[in-house]
C-alpha positions, 0 to 999 in steps of 0.5 A: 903905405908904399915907400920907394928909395928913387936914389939920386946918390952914389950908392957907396960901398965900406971902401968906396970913395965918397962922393957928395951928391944932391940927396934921394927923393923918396917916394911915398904914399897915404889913404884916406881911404874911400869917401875921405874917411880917415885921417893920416897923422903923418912924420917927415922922417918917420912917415905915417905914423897913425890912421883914425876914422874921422867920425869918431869924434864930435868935439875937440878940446885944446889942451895946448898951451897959447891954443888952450880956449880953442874948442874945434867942430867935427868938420874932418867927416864933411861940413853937415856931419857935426853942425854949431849953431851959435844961438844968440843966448846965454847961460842963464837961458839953459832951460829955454833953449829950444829947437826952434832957435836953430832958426835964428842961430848963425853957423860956426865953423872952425878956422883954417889959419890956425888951432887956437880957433875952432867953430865955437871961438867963432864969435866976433868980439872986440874984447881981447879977453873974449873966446866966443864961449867964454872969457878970461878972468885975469884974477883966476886965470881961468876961462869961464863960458857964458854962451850957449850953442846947439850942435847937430852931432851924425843928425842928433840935436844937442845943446852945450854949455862950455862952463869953465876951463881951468889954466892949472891943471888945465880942465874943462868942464861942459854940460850936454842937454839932449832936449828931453829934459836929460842933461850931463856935465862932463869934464876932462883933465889934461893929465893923465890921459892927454898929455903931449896932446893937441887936443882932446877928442869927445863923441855926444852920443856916448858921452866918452873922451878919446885919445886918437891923436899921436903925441905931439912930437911925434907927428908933422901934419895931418891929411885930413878934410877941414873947411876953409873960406880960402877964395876959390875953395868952392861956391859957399863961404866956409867949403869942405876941402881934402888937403893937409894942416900942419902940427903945431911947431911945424912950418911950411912955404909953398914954392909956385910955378918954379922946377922942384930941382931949381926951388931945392938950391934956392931952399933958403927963401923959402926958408925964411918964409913961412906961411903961418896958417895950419893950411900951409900946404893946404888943398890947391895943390890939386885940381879937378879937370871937368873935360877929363873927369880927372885930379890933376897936379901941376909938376912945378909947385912944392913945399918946404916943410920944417918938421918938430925936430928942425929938419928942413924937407922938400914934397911934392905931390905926385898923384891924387886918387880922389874919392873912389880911393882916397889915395895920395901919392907924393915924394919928398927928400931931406934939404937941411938937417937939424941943426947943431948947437955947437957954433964953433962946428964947421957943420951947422947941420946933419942928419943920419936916416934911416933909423933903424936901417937894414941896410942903406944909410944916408948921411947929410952934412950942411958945411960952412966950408969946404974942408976934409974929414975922417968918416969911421965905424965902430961896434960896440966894443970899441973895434974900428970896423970901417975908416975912409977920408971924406971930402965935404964941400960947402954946402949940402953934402949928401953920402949913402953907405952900404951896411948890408953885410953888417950883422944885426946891432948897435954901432957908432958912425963917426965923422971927425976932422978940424972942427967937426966931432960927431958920433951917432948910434946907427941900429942895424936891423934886417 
């Protein structure tokens, strides 16, 4: 991964007058590495966070409250790789399940609007308590399967029977034929080994669960290959695309054919229009030019991503290396801060990064009015190291200040003036 600062902001030294400027693009990069064969869990303040092969896996159990009955397809390693066929039977037909029903069976592919439905809630049904596997029963509030699917798993025919899910503590429990006559019942249990998971990850041929996901919260989207039926995705109904899916909880909207810098001072309508679909950012942010053999990417298309914690960011795709490399070259910058919960504050949101800094810290003010204040540094014993007079403007104020000649530790970075107290923790670490 490499990370560049392309700074738009003052660069301010303890002393210095502070001036507020239009906050730092910067520049970074992912691969999914030749042939699309990993996946990039991905956070917008703490960039990439965790690299997986996506071929180690062939199902995947929700373990999300509102998402819970979604069970997903290996659709990240290419469409052929995991196959779902729903073969029209139900559970009391176990033992005559056969090969042969593959002929009659309709491909099931999982749904790019959103984690509550994967390949094998892709049964259509009229019944709001139906998930495709199974049904909700009001009296237990558990789900119980009654269908009957065969996957072909990396060329390997399976059959499987989703049997139950229970709401509290959240167990699935599936049995696994392999057409020989052998047959496993497997579970998995959302605590211990799951928690603060989207989804749990299992692999048919070795009859084994894995934790490959981040938690939660640590993660804002995934660039990734998932299928879509999206117009002018490809030739077929349901395409294998690369591009990027949202964690749950994050939003995004997408600023078309209008200059980054001109989108960036009107953040508030996109803003107050998210797209809902996982697919947000999706894959069209890229094209294939058949003349020159190359992706190209249109310089006036961004996105606004609300991340886990609140803060608003702008990206915008730089470069794709398609299959040869799978690399991803974008830059982003912060547009508004978390918020504050004190609604008496003058600023509604801040944000200090990074955290922890080795030399450079940026610090973003969102201010309901014009007004000034007193920016200071203290260690930890108490000792005011640094104080200046700051003026904030209304609006997005953007400072960076210079903390390189400051010993490696712990210090609180204040802003205080008529209405604003605020006081963070800054790690310096070179």
């Amino acid at each position: 991964m490499k990370k560049i600062v392309t700074s738009l902001m003052m660069m301010i030294g303890l002393g210095a007058t502070v001036k507020a400027q239009v906050p730092a693009w910067i520049e970074d990069s992912v691969s999914i590495a030749p042939a699309y064969a990993n996946d990039v869990y991905y956070s917008m303040k703490n960039d990439e966070v965790r690299t997986e092969g996506n071929k180690n896996w062939h199902l995947a159990f929700s373990l999300s409250i509102g998402d819970s009955a979604s069970v997903w397809a290996n659709h990240n390693g290419g469409n052929t790789f995991v196959r779902v066929f729903n073969i029209h039977k139900d559970s009391s037909q176990w033992a005559s399940v056969t090969l042969a029903d593959t002929a009659t069976g309709v491909l099931a592919f999982n749904n790019d609007q959103g984690w509550f439905q994967g390949a094998f809630n892709d049964i259509p049904s009229a019944d709001p308590f139906n998930y495709g596997w199974g049904k909700y029963e009001p009296t237990t509030h558990n789900i119980v399967g009654d269908s009957l699917f065969i996957v072909r798993a990396n060329g390997i025919y399976y059959k499987l029977f989703i049997q139950n899910l229970e709401s509290i503590p959240m167990k699935w429990t599936f049995k696994v034929g392999d057409f020989s006559g052998n047959d496993m019942t497997y579970t998995i249990d959302k605590t211990p080994d799951f928690t603060n998971r989207l989804f749990a990850y299992f692999d048919l041929a070795t009859g084994a669960d894995t934790n490959r996901e981040p938690d939660i919260n640590a993660w804002d989207i995934l660039f990734t290959r998932y299928t879509t039926n999206a117009p002018g995705s490809g030739q077929f109904p349901f395409n294998n695309v690369v591009g990027v899916l949202t964690n749950k909880g994050v939003k995004a909207a997408r600023a078309s054919l209008i200059h980054v810098d001109t989108a960036f001072v009107q953040y508030y309508n996109y803003s107050n229009n998210w797209n809902p679909a996982i697919s947000a950012i999706g894959y069209n942010w890229k094209g294939f030019d058949l003349g020159t053999n190359t992706w190209l990417i249109a310089d006036s298309n961004s996105y606004f991503i609300q991340d886990k914690p609140g803060n608003l960011y702008q990206l915008q795709f730089l470069s794709f290396g398609g299959q040869s490399t799978g690399n991803i070259k974008f830059r982003k910058r912060m547009v508004a801060p978390v918020a504050v919960t004190d609604v008496n504050s003058t600023v509604s949101r801040y944000e200090f990064y990074p955290v922890p800094t080795q030399s450079q810290l940026s610090v973003m003010l969102d201010s309901k009015e014009h007004t000034d204040a007193q920016l200071n540094i203290i260690d930890m014993a108490g000792r005011m190291i640094h104080s200046q007079k700051i003026n904030i403007q209304s609006g997005l104020n953007a400072y960076q200040l210079s903390l390189g000649h400051l010993s490696n530790g712990q210090y609180i970075v204040q802003i205080k003036g008529q209405h604003i107290q605020i006081a963070e923790k800054v790690q310096i670490e070179k």
